[in-house]
Jmol script that loads the backbone (N, CA, C; Angstrom):
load data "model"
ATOM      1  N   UNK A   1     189.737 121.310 188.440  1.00  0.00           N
ATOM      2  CA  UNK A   1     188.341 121.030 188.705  1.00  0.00           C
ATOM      3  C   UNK A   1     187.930 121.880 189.904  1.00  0.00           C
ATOM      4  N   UNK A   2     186.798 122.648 189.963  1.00  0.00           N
ATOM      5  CA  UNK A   2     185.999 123.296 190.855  1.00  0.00           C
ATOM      6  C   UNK A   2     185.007 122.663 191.291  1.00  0.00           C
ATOM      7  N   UNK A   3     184.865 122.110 193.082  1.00  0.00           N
ATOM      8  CA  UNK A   3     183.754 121.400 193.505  1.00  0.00           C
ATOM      9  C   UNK A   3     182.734 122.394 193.775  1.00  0.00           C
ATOM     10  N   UNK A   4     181.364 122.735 193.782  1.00  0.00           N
ATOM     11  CA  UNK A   4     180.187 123.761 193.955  1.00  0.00           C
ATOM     12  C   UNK A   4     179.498 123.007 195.274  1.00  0.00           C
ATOM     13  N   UNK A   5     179.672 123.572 196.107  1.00  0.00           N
ATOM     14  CA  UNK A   5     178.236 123.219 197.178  1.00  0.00           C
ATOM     15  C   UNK A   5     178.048 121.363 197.159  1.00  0.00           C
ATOM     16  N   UNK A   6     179.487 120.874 197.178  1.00  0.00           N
ATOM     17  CA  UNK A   6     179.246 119.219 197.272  1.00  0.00           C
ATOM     18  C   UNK A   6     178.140 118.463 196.872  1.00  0.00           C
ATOM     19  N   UNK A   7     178.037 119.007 195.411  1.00  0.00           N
ATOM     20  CA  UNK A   7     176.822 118.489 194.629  1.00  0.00           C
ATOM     21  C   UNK A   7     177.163 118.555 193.833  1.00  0.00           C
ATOM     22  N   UNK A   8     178.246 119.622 192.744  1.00  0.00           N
ATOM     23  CA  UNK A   8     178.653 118.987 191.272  1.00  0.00           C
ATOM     24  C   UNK A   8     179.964 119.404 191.477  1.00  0.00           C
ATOM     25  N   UNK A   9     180.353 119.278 189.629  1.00  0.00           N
ATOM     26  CA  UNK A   9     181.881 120.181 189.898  1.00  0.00           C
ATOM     27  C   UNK A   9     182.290 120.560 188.574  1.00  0.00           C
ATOM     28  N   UNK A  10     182.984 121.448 188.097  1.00  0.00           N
ATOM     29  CA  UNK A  10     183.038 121.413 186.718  1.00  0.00           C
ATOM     30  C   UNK A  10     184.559 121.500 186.245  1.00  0.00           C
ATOM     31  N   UNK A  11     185.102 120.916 185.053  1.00  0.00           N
ATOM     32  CA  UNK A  11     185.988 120.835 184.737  1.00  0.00           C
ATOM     33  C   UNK A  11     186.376 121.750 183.206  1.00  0.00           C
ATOM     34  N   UNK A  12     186.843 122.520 183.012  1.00  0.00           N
ATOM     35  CA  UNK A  12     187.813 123.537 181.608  1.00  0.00           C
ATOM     36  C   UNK A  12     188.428 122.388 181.026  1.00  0.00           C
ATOM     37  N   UNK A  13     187.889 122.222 179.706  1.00  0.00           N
ATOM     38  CA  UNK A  13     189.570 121.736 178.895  1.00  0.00           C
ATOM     39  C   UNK A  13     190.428 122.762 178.804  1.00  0.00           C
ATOM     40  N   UNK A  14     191.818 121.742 178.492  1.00  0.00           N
ATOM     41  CA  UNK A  14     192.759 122.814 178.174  1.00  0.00           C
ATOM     42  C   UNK A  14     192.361 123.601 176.590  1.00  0.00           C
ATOM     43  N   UNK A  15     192.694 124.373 176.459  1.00  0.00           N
ATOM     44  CA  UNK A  15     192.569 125.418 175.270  1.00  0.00           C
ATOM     45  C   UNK A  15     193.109 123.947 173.990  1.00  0.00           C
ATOM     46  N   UNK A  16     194.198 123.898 173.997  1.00  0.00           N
ATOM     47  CA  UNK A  16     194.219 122.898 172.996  1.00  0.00           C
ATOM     48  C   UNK A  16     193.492 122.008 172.537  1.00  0.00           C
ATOM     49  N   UNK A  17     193.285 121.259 173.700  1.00  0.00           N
ATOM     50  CA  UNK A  17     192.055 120.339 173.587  1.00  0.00           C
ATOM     51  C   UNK A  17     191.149 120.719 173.341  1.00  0.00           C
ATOM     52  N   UNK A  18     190.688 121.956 173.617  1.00  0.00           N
ATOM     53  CA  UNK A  18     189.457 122.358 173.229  1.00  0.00           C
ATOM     54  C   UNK A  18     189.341 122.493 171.333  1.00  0.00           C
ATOM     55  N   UNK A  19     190.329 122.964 171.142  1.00  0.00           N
ATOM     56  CA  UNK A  19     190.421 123.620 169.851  1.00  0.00           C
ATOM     57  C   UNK A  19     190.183 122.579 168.536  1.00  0.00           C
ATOM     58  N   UNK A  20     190.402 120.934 169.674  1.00  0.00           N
ATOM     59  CA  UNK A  20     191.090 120.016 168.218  1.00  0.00           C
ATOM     60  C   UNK A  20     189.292 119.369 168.287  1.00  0.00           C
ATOM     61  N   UNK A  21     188.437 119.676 169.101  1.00  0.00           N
ATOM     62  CA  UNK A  21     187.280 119.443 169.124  1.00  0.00           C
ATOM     63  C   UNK A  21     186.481 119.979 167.474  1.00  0.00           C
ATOM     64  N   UNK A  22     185.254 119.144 166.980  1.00  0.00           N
ATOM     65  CA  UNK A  22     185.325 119.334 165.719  1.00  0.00           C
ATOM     66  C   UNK A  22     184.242 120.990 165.605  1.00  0.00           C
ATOM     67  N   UNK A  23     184.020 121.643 166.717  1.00  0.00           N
ATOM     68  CA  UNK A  23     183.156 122.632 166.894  1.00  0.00           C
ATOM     69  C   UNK A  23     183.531 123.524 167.705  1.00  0.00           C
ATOM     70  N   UNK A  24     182.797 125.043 167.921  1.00  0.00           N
ATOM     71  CA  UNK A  24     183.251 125.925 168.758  1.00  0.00           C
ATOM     72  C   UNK A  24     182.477 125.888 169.720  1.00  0.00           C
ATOM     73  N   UNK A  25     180.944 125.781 169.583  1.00  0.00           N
ATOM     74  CA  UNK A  25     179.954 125.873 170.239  1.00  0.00           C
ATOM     75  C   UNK A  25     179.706 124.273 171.516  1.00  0.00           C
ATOM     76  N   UNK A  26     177.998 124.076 171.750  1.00  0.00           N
ATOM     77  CA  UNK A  26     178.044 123.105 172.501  1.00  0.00           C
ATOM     78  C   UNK A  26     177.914 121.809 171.450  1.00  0.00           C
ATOM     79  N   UNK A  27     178.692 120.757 172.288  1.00  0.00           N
ATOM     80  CA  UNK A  27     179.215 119.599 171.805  1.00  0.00           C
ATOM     81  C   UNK A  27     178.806 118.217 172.434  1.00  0.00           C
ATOM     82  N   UNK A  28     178.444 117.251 172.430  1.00  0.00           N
ATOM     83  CA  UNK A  28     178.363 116.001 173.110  1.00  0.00           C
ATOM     84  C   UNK A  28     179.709 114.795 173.061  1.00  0.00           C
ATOM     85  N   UNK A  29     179.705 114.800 174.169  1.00  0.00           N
ATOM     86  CA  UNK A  29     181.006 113.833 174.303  1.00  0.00           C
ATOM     87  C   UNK A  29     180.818 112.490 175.258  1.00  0.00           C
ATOM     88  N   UNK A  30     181.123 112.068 175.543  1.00  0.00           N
ATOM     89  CA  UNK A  30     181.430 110.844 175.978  1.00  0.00           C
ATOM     90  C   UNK A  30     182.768 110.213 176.744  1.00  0.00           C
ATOM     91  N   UNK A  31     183.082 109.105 177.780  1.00  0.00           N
ATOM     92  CA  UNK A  31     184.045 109.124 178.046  1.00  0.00           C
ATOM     93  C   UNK A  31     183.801 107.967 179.430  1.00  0.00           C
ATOM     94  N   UNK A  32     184.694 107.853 180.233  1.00  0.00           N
ATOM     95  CA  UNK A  32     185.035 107.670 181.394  1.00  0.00           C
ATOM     96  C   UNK A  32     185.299 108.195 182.309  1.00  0.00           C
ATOM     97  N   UNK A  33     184.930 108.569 183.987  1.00  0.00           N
ATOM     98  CA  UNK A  33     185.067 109.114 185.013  1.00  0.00           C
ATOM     99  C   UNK A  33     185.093 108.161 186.319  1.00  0.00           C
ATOM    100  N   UNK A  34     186.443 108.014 186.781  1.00  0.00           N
ATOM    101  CA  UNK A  34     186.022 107.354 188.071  1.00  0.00           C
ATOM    102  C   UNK A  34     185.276 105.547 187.671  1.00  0.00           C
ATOM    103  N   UNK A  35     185.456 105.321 186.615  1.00  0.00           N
ATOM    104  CA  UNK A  35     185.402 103.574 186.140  1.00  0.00           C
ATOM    105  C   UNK A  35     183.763 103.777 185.367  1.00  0.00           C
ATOM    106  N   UNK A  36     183.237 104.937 185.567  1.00  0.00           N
ATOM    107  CA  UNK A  36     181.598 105.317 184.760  1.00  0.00           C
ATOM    108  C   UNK A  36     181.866 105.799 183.878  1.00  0.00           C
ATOM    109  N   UNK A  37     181.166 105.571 182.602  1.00  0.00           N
ATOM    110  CA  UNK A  37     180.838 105.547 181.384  1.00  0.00           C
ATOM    111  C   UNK A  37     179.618 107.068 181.197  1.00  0.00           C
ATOM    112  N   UNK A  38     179.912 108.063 180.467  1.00  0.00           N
ATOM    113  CA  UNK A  38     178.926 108.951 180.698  1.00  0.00           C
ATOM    114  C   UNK A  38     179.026 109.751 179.290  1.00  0.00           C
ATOM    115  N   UNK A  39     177.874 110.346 179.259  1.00  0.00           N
ATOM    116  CA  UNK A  39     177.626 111.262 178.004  1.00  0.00           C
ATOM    117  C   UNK A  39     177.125 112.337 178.539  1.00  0.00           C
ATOM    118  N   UNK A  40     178.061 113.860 178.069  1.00  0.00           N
ATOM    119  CA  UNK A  40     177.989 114.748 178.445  1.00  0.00           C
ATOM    120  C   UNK A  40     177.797 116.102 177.272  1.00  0.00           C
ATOM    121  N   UNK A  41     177.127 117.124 177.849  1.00  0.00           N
ATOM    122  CA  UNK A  41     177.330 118.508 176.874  1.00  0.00           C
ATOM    123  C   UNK A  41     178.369 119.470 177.331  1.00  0.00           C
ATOM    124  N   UNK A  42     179.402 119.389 176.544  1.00  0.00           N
ATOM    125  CA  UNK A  42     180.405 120.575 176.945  1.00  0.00           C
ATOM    126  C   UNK A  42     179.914 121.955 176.406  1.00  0.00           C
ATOM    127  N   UNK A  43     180.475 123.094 177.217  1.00  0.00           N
ATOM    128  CA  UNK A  43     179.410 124.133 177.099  1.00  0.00           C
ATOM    129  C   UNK A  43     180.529 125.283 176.413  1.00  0.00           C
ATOM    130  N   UNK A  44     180.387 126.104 175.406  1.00  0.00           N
ATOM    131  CA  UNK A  44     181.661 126.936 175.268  1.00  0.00           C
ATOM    132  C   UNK A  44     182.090 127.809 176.513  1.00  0.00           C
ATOM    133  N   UNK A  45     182.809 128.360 176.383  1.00  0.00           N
ATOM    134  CA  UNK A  45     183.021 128.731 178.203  1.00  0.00           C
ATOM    135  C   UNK A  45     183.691 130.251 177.875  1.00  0.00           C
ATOM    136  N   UNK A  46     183.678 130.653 176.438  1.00  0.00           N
ATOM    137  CA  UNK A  46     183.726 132.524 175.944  1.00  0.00           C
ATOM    138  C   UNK A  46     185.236 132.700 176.209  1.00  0.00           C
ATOM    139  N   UNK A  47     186.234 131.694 176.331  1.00  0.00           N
ATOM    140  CA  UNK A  47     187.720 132.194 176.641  1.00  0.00           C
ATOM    141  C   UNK A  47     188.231 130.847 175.521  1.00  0.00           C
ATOM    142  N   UNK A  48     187.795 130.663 174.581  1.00  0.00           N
ATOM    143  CA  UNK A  48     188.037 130.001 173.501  1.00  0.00           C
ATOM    144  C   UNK A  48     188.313 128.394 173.878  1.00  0.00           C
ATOM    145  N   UNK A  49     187.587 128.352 174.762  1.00  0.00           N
ATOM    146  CA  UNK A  49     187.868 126.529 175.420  1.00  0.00           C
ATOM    147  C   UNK A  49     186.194 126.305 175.798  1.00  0.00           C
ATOM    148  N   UNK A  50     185.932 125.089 176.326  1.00  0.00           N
ATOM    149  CA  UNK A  50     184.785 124.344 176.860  1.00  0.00           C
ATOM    150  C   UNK A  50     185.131 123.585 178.048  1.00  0.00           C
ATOM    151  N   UNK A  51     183.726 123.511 179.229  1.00  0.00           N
ATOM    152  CA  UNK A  51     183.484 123.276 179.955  1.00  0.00           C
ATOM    153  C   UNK A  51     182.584 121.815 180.161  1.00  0.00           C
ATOM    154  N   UNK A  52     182.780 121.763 181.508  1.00  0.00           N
ATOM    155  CA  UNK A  52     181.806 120.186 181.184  1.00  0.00           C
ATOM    156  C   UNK A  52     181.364 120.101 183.038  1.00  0.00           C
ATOM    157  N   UNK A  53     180.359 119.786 183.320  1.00  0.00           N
ATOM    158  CA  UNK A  53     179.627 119.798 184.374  1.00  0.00           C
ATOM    159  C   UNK A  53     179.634 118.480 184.959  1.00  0.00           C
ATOM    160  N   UNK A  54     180.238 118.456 186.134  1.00  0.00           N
ATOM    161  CA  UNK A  54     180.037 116.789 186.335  1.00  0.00           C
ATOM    162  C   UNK A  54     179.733 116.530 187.800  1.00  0.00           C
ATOM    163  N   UNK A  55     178.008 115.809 187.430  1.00  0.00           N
ATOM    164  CA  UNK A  55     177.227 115.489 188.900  1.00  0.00           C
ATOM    165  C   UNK A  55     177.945 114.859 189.902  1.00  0.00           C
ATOM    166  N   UNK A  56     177.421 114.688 191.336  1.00  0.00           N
ATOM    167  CA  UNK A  56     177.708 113.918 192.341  1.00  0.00           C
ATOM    168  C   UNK A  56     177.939 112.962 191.998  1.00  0.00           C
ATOM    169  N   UNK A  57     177.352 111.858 191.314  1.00  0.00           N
ATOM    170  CA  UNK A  57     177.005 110.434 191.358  1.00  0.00           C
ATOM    171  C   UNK A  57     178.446 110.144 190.554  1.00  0.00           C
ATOM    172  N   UNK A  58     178.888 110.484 189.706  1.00  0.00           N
ATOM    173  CA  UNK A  58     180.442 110.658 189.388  1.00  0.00           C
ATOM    174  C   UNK A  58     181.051 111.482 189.693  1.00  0.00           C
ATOM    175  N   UNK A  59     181.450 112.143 190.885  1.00  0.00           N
ATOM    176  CA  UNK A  59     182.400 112.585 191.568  1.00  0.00           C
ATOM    177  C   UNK A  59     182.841 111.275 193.073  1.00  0.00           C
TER     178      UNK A  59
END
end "model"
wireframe off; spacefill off
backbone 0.3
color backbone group
């Protein structure tokens, strides 16, 4: 995970994980962070995996 200017941070899946995802492109997911419940757009990230952006308020 990469923190930006203590305001977001973004996290890479691993390549695998990325792969078993049912798409290449952007995706909506869902999940848990830190005990929060959130719905997110993972973004393709051009090195055959996806990315995911995650605000302050869950960090």
């Amino acid at each position: 995970m990469r923190v930006v200017a203590d305001s977001w941070a973004f996290v890479v899946l691993p390549k695998d994980e990325s792969a078993r995802l049912p798409r290449r492109g952007r995706i909506t997911v869902g999940g848990t962070i830190n005990g929060q419940d959130f719905q997110a757009l993972l973004e393709p990230d051009g090195q055959r995996s996806h990315w995911q952006r995650i605000n302050k308020e869950l960090l």
